[in-house]
DOGU-566518 format. One line per 10 residues: number of its first residue (from 1); their letters; for each residue z negated, x negated, y negated of N, C-alpha, C. Coordinates in steps of 0.2 Angstrom, whole numbers, plus 5000, padded with zeros to 4 digits. Layout:
# DOGU-566518
NUM = a = Z/X/Y/Z/X/Y/Z/X/Y  ...
//
This chain:
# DOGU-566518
1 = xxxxxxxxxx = 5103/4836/5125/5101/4829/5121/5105/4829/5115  5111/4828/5115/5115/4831/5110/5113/4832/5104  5110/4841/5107/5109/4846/5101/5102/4841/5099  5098/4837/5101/5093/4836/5100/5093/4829/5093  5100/4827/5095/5100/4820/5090/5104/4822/5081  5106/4829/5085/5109/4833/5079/5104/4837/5075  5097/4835/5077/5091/4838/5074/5086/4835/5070  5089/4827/5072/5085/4822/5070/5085/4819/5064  5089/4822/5060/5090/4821/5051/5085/4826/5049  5085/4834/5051/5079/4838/5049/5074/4836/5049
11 = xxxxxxxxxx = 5073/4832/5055/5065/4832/5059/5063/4827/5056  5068/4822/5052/5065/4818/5049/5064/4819/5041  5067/4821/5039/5066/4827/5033/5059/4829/5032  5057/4833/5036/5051/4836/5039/5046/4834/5037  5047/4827/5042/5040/4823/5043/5040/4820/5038  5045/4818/5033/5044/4815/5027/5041/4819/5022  5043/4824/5020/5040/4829/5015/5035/4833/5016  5034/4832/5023/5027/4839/5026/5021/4834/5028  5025/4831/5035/5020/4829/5038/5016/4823/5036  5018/4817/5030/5016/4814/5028/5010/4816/5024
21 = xxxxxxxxxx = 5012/4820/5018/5007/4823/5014/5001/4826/5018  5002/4829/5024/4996/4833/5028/4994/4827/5031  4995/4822/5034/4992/4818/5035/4986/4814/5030  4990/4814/5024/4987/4811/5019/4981/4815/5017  4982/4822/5016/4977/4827/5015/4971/4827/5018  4974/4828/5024/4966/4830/5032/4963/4822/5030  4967/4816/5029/4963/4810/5031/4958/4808/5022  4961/4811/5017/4957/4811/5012/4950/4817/5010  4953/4822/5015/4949/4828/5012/4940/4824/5019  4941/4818/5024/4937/4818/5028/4934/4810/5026
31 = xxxxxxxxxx = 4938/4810/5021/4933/4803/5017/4929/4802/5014  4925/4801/5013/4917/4802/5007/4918/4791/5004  4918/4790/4998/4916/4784/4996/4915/4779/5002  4923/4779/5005/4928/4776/5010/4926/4776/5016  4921/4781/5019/4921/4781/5024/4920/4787/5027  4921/4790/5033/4923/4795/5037/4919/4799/5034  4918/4806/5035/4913/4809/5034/4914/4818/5030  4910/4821/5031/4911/4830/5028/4909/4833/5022  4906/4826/5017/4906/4828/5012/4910/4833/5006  4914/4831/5007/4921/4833/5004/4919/4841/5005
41 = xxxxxxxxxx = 4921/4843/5011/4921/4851/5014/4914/4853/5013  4909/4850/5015/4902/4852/5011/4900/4854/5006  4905/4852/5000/4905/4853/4994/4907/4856/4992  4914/4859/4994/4917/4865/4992/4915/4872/4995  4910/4872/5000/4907/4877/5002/4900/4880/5000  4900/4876/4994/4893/4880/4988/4897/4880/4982  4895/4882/4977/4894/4883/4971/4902/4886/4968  4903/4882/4962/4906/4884/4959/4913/4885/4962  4914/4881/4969/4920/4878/4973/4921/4884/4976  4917/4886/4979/4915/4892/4984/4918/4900/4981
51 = xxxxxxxxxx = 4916/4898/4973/4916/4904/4969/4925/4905/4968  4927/4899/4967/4935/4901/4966/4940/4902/4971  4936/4899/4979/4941/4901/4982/4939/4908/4984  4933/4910/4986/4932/4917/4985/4937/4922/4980  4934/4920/4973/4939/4923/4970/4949/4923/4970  4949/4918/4972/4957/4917/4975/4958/4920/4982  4955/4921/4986/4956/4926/4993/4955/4933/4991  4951/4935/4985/4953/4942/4984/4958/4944/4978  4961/4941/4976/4963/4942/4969/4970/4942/4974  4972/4939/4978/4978/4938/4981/4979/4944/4988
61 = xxxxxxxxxx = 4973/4944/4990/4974/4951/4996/4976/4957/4991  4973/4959/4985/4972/4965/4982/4981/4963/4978  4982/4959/4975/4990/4960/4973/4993/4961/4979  4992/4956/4984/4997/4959/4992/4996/4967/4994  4993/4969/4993/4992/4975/4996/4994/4981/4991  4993/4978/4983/4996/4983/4979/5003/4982/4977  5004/4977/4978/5012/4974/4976/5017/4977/4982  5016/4977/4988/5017/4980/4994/5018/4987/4994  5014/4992/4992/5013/4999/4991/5019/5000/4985  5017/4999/4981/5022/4997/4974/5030/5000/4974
71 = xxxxxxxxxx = 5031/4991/4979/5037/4988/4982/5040/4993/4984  5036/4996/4990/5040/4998/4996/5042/5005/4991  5039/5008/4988/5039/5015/4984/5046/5012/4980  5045/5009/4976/5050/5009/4972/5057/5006/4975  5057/5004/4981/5061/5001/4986/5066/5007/4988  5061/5011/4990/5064/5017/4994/5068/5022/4988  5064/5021/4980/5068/5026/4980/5074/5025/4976  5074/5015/4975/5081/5013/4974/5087/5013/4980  5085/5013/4986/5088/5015/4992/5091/5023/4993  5086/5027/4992/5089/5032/4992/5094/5035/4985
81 = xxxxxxxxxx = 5093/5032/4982/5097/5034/4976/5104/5034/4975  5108/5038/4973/5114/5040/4976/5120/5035/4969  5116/5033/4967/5121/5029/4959/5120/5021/4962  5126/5019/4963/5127/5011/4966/5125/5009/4958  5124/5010/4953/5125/5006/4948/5117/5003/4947  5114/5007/4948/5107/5007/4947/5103/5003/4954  5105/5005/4959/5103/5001/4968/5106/4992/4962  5110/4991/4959/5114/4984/4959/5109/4982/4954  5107/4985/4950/5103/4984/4944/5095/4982/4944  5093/4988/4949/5085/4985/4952/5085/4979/4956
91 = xxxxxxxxxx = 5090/4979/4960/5088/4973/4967/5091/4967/4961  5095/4968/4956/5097/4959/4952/5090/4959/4947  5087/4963/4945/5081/4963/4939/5075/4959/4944  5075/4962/4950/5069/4959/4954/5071/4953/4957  5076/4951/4958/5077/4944/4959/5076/4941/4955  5076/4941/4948/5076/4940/4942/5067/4937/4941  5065/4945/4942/5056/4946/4941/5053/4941/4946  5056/4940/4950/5052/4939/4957/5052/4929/4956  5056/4928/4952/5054/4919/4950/5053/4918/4943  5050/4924/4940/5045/4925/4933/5041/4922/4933
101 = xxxxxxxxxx = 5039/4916/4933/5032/4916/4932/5027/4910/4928  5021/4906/4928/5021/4902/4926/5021/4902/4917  5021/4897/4916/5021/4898/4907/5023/4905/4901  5028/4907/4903/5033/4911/4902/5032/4917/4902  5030/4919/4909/5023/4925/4912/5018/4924/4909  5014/4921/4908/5008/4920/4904/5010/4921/4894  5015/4919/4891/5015/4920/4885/5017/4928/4884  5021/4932/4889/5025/4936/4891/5017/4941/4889  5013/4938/4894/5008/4945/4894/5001/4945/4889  5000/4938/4886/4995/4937/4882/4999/4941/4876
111 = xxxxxxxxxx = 5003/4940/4873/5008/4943/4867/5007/4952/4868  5006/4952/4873/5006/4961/4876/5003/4964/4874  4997/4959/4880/4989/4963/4882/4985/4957/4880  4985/4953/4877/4979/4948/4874/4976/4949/4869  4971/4945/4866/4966/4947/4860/4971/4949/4855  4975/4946/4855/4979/4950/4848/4987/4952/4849  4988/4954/4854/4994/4956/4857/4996/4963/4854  5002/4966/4856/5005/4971/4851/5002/4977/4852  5001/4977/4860/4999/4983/4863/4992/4984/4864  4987/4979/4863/4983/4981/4863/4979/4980/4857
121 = xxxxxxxxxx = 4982/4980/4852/4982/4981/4843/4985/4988/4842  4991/4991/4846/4992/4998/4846/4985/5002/4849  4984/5002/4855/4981/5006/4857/4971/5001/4856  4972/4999/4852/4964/4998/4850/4959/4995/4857  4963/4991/4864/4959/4990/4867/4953/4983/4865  4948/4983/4871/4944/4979/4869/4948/4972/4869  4944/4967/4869/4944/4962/4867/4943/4958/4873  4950/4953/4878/4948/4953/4885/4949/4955/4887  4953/4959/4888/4954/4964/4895/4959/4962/4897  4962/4956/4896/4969/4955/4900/4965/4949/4902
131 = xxxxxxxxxx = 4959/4946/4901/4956/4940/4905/4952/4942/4908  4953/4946/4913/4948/4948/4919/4951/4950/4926  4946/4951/4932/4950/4948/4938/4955/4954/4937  4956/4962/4936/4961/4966/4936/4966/4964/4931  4965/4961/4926/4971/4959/4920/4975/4951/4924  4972/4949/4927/4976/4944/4932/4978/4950/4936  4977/4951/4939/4979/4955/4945/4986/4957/4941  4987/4963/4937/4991/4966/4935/4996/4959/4931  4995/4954/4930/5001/4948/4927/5002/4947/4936  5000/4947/4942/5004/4943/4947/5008/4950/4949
141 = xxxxxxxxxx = 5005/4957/4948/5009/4961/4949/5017/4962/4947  5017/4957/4942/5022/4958/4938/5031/4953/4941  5027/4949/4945/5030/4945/4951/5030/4947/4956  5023/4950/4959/5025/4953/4967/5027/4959/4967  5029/4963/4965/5032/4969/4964/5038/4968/4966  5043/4966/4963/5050/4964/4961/5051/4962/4967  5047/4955/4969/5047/4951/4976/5047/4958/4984  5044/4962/4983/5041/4965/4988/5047/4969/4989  5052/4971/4984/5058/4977/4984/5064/4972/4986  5062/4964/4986/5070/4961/4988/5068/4960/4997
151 = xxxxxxxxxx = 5061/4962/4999/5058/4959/5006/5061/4965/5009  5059/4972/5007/5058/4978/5011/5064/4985/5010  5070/4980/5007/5077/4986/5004/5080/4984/5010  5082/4979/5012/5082/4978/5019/5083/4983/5025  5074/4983/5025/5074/4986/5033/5073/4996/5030  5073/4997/5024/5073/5002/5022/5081/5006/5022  5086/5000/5021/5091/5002/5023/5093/5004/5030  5088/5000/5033/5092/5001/5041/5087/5007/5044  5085/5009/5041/5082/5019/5043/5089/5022/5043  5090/5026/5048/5097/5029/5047/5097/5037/5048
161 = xxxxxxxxxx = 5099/5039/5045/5101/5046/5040/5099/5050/5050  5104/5049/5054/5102/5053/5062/5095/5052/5064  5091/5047/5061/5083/5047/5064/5079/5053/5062  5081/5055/5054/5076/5059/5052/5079/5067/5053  5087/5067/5055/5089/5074/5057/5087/5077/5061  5087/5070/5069/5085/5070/5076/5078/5073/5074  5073/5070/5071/5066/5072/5069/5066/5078/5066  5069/5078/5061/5069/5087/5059/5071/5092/5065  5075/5091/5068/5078/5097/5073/5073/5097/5080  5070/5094/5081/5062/5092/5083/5057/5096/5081
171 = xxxxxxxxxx = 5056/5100/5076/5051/5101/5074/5048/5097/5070  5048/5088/5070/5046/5086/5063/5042/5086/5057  5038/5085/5053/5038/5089/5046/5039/5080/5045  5042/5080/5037/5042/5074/5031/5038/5068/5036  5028/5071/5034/5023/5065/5036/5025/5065/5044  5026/5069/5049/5027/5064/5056/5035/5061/5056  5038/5061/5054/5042/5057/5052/5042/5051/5052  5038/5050/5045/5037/5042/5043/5032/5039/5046  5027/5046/5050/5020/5041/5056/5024/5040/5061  5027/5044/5066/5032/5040/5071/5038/5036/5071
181 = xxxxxxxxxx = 5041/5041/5066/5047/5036/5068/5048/5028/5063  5050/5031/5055/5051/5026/5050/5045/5019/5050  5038/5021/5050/5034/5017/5051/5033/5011/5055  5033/5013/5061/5035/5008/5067/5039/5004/5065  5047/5007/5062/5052/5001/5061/5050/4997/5056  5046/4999/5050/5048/4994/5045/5038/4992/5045  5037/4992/5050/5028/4988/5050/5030/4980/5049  5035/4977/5054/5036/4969/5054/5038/4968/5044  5042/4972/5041/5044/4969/5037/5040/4970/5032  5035/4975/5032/5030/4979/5029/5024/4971/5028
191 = xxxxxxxxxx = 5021/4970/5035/5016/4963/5035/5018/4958/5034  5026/4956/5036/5029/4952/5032/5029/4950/5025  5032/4956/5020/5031/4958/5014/5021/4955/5012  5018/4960/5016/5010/4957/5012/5009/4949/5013  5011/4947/5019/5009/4940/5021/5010/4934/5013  5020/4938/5013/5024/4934/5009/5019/4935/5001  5017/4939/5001/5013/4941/4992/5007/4938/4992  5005/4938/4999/4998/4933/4999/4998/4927/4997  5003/4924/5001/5005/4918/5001/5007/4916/4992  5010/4919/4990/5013/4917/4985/5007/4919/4978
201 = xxxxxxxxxx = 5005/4923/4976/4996/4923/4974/4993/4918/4974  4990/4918/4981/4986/4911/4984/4987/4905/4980  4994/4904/4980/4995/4896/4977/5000/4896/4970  4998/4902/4966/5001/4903/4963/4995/4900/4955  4997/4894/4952/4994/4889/4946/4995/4892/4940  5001/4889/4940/5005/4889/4931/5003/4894/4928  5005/4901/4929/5002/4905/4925/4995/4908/4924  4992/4906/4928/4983/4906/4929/4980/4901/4923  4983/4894/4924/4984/4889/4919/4983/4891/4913  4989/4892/4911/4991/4893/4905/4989/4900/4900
211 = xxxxxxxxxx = 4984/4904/4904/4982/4909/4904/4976/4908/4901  4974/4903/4905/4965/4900/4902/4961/4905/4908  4963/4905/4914/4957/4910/4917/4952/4907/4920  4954/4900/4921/4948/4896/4925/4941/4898/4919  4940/4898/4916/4934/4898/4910/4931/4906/4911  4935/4911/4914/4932/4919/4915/4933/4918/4922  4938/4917/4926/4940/4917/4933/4941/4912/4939  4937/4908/4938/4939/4902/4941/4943/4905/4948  4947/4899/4950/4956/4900/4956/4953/4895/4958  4954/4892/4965/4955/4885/4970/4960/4883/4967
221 = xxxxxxxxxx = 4966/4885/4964/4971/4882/4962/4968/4878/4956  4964/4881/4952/4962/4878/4945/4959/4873/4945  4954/4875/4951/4948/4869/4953/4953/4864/4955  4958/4863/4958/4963/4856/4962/4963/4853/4956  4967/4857/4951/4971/4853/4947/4964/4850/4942  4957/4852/4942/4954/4851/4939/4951/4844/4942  4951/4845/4947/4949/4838/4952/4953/4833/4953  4959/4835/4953/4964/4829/4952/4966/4825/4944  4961/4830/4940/4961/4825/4933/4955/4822/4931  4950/4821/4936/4946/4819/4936/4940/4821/4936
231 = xxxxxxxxxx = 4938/4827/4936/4933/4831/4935/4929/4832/4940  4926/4828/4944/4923/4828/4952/4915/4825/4948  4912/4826/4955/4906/4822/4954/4907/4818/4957  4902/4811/4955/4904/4803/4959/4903/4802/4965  4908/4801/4968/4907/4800/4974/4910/4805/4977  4915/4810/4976/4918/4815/4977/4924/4816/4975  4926/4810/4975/4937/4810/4970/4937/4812/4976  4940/4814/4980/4945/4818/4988/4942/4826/4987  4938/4827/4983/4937/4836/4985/4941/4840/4983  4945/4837/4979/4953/4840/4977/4958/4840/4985
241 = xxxxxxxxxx = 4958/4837/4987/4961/4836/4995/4957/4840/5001  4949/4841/5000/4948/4844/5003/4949/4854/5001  4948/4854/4995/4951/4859/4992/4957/4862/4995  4961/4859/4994/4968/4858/4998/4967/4861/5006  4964/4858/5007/4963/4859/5015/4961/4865/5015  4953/4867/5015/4954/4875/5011/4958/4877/5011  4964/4878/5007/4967/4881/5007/4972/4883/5012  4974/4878/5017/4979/4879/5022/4975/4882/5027  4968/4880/5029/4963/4886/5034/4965/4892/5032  4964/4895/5026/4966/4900/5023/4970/4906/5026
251 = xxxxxxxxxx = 4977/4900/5025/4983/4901/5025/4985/4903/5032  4982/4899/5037/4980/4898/5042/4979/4905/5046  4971/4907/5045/4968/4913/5047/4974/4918/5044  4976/4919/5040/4981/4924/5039/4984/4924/5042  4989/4919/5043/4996/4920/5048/4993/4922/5057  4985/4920/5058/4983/4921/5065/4983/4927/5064  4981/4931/5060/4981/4939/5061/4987/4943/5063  4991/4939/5058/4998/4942/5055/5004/4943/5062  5003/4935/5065/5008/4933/5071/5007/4940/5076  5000/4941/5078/4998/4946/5087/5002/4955/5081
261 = xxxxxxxxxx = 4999/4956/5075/5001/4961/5072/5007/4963/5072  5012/4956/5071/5020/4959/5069/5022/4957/5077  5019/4954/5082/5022/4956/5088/5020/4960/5092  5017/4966/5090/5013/4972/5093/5016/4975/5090  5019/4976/5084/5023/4980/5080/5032/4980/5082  5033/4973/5084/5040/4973/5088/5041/4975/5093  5034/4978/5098/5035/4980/5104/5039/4985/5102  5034/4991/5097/5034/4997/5097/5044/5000/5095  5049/4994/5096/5055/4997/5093/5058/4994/5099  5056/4991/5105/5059/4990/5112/5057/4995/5115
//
């Protein structure tokens, strides 16, 4: 009982910052022109609504999956690198990178790779190419990468130099190696790692924003903000909270796959 009243400055914390908001959410996004009802949710599963959060579920599986792949490579061979100067320089650059984003990110890349950027005035590319779903892609790579190498240097660390001898003197080669033994260990940190890039993708505005991609890309993120400035049809101000909503089903279905995976993945190190 004790422990439980030493809890209750948290849990009221919580409810104030979480629980309120979602309450406010679920009960606006189920309002139509003040009374009950699924307009809302109806309405975000056609058209243009539909189109963005589509586009926002692939645009963010594909950075997780590639930022992930990236990560872990460039994880590893800052791990295995034998110069402390350099392990101290990449893990502080990525912490650096990994809360790059937003405005900043977006000038950062339009200057590069925009209509009239340095580098695509060097190399003569077309016009646009940094406004399309792979030119976003490659600007959120620029944040999940960085993020993916401070999730997975970790549990890359804790492979221990006796697992891959014990395996060599086994018979072994390199690939059964990292299929039995290394892989099992670092799966939870591994879908960890995707979850976390999904997540942060998913809900990632300011630099999409600022970017101007709603006009070639529409995002769920772009639509909220666009609904919350009043950009709805009459009768339909909450589709910005239903959008919302959207969103955490989303979020939702992902961590339902993710939970049974990384506990089938825990078994395999008991």
């Amino acid at each position: 009982m004790t422990r439980m009243l030493g809890a209750l400055p948290l849990l009221a914390f919580v409810a104030l910052a979480f629980g309120i908001p979602a309450v406010a959410m679920v009960a606006g996004a189920f309002t139509v022109e003040g009374s009950p009802g699924f307009g809302n949710l109806a309405l975000t599963m056609r058209g243009g609504y539909l189109l963005a959060l589509g586009n926002s579920v692939k645009l963010s599986a594909v950075v997780a999956v590639l930022g992930a792949v990236l990560g872990t490579f460039l994880a590893q061979a800052v791990v295995t690198s034998r110069s402390r100067a350099l392990r101290e320089a990449v893990l502080t650059a990525s912490g650096v990178l990994a809360n790059f984003g937003g405005v900043p990110l977006a000038f950062f890349w339009v200057a590069t790779l925009g209509n009239s950027g340095v580098i695509s005035h060097l190399l003569g590319l077309p016009s646009g190419t940094l406004f399309t779903f792979w030119g976003l892609a490659l600007v959120y790579l620029y944040f999940s990468v960085p993020l993916m190498v401070l999730v997975i240097a970790p549990a890359l660390d804790g492979l221990r130099p006796q697992w891959r001898e014990a395996a060599a003197n086994n018979g072994a080669t390199s690939w059964q190696y990292w299929r039995y033994v290394a892989l099992p260990v670092l799966t939870p940190g591994l879908l960890g790692g995707v979850v976390l890039l999904f997540g942060a993708a998913f809900a990632a505005y300011a630099t999409a924003s600022a970017m101007g991609a709603g006009t070639v890309l529409p995002l769920v993120t772009l639509k909220i903000a666009a609904a919350l400035s009043g950009d709805v049809q009459t009768g339909f101000e909450n589709v910005g909270l239903a959008l919302s909503l959207d969103m955490v089903l989303v979020a939702a279905l992902v961590m339902a796959v993710y939970l049974p995976l990384q506990r089938r993945s825990t078994r395999w190190l008991q």
